[in-house]
N, C-alpha and C positions, 0 to 999 in steps of 0.2 A: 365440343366447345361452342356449339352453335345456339345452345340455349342459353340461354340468361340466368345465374343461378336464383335469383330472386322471384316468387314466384304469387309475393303478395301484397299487398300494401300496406300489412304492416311490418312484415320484414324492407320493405322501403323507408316504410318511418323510424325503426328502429336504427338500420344504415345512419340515414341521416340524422340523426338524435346521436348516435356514435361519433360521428366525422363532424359536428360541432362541439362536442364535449370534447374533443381530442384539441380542437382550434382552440379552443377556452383553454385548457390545462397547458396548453405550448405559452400561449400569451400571459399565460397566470405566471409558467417558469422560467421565464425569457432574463435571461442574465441581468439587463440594462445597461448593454456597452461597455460606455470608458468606467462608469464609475466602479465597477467589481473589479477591471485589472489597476485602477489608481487602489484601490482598498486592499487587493493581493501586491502588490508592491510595496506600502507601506507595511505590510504583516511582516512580508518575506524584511523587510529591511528591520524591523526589531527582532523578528526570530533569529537572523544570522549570527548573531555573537553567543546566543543559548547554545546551536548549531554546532561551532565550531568550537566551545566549551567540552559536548557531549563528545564529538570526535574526537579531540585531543585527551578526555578521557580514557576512550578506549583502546585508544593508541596507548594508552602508558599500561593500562590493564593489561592488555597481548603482549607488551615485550614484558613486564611483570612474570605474566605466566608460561614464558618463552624460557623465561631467568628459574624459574623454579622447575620444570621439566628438564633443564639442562643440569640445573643440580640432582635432579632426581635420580636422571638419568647416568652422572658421573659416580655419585654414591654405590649406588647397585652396581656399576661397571667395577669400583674401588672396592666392594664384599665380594667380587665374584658370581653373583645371581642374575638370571634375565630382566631384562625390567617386563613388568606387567601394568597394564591398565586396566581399567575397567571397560573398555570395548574390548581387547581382549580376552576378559574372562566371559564374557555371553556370548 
């Protein structure tokens, strides 16, 4: 470790041509503070009610398909047959 990995002066100009292009792309993508979380704040505040539309969706889908597996399942208990599904059969 006692040498220097650098060993020319244009692997030094290259370094440094790197570690400005790297400062430039930081300052190119720099959030700008308040204004992005005041702008994700207002999103989040119109997205919410899409949000809790799709949730409350899903929720009536799963007990839906909670309600028809229970039927499925009481059918084939009422023929006398195992119930099978399809993770079962593979």
């Amino acid at each position: 470790m006692s040498e220097f990995p650098i060993h020319s002066a244009s692997q030094i100009a290259i370094l440094l041509l790197v570690l400005v292009a790297g400062w430039l792309f930081g300052l190119a993508s720099h959030p700008g503070g308040k204004r992005w979380k005041q702008r994700y704040r207002e999103l989040e505040a119109e997205t919410r009610p899409l949000r809790e539309e799709h949730r409350a969706e899903i929720a009536a889908r799963d007990r839906e398909i909670a309600e028809l597996r229970a039927e499925r399942d009481r059918l084939a208990h009422a023929a006398g047959r195992p119930v099978t599904t399809e993770r079962d059969a593979i």
